[in-house]
C-alpha positions as CSV (number, residue, x, y, z in Angstrom):
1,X,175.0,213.3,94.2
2,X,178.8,213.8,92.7
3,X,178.0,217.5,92.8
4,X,177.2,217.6,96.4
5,X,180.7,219.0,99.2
6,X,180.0,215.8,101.0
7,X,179.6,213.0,98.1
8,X,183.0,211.7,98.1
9,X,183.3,211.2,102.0
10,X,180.0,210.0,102.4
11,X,180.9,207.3,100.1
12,X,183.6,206.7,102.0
13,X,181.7,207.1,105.1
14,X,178.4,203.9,103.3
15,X,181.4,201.7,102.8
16,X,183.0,202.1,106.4
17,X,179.4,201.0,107.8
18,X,177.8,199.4,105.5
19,X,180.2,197.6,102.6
20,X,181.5,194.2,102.3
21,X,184.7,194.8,104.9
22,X,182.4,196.7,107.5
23,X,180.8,194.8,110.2
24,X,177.2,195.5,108.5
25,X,175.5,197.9,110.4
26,X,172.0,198.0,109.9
27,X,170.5,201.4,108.4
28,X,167.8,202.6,110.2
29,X,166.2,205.0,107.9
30,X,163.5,207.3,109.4
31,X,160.6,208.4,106.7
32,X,161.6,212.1,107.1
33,X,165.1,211.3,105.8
34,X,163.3,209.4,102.8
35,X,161.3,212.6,102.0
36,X,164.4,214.6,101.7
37,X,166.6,211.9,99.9
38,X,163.7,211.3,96.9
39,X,162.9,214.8,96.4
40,X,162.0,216.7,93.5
41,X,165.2,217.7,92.5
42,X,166.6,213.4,92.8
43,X,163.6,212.3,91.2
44,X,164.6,214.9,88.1
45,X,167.5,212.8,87.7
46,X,167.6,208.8,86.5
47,X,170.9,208.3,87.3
48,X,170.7,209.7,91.0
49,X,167.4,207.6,91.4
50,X,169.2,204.4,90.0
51,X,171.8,204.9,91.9
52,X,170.0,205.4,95.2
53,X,167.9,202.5,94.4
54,X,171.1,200.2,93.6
55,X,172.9,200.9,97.6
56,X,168.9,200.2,98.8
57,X,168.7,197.0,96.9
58,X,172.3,196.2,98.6
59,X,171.4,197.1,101.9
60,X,168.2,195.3,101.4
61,X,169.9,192.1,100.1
62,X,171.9,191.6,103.3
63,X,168.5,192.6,105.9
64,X,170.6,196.1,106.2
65,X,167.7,198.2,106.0
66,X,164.9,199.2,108.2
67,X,162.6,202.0,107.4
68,X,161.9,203.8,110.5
69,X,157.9,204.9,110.8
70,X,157.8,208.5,111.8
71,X,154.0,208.4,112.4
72,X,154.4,208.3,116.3
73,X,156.5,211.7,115.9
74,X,154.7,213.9,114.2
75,X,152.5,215.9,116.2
76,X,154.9,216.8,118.7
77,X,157.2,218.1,116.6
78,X,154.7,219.8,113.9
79,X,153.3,221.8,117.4
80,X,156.3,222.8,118.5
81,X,157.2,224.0,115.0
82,X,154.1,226.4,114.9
83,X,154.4,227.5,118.1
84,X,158.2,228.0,118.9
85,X,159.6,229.4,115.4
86,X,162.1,230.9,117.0
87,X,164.1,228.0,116.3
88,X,165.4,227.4,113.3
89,X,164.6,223.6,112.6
90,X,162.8,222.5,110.0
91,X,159.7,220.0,110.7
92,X,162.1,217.6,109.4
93,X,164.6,217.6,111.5
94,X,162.1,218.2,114.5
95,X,160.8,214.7,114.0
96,X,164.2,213.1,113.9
97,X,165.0,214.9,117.0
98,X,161.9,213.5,118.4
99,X,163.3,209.9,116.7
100,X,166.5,210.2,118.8
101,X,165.1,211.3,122.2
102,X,163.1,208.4,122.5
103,X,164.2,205.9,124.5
104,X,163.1,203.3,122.4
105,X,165.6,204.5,119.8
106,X,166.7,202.6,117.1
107,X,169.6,204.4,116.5
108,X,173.3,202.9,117.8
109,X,174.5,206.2,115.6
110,X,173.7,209.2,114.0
111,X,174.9,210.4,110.8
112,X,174.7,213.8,109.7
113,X,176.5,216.9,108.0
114,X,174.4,219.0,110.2
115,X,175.5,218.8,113.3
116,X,174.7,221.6,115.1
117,X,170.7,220.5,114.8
118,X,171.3,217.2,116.3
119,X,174.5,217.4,118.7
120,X,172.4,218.6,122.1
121,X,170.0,215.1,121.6
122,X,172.5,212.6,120.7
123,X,174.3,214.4,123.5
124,X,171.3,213.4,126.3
125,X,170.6,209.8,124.8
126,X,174.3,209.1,124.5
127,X,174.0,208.6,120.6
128,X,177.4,209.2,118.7
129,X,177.3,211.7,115.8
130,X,179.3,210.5,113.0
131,X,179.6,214.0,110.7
132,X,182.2,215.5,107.7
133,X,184.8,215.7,110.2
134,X,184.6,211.7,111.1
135,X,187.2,209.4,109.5
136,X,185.3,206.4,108.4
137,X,188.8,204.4,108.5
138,X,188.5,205.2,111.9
139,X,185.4,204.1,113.0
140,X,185.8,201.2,114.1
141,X,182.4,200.0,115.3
């Protein structure tokens, strides 16, 4: 979304990992995450869908995508969010916690702009956290 703070980094950020001069990470994309990405408000809008479906037919094209099941996660996490509101995480971001901490994680890295959700899991499974303030130039992985 041009409008969104984070549009022109995390451009910058899909072409560091993914584009033609990256090494060609794979994009492990958890369910939850697809929820949020082809919400109401991006369905509203044809060019945000086209576009979205344009980098998932690229990613597809070069065996780039995987789309992570979140099945095995969701009870857990859906418990914990009725009984322990005293933490602020949404039942989204509960299951992708859940995601990283197992130990059959897919995930080599984790990409946010919400750090401060995350930080304390990728911390325990020794997952980096790629965020706003990482310099795609710099990556390199």
């Amino acid at each position: 979304d041009k409008d969104d703070q984070h549009h022109s980094l995390a451009v910058r950020q899909f072409d560091a990992l993914f584009g033609e001069k990256s090494p060609r990470h794979i994009l492990v994309a958890p369910w939850p995450i697809l929820y949020e990405c082809c919400g109401t408000q991006q369905s509203r809008s044809h060019w945000k869908t086209s576009l979205l479906c344009d980098y998932w037919k690229y990613l597809g094209r070069y065996g780039q995508l995987v789309r992570l099941d979140d099945l095995p996660y969701r009870e857990l996490p859906l418990r914990e969010h009725m009984e322990m509101p005293s933490r602020s995480l949404s039942l989204v971001d509960r299951v992708l916690r859940a995601m990283i901490l197992d130990r059959k994680s897919l995930f080599d890295y984790f990409l946010t702009y919400n750090t401060g959700d995350f930080v304390d899991a990728c911390q325990l499974r020794g997952i980096p956290l790629l965020n706003e303030k990482s310099v795609p130039e710099s990556y390199g992985i």
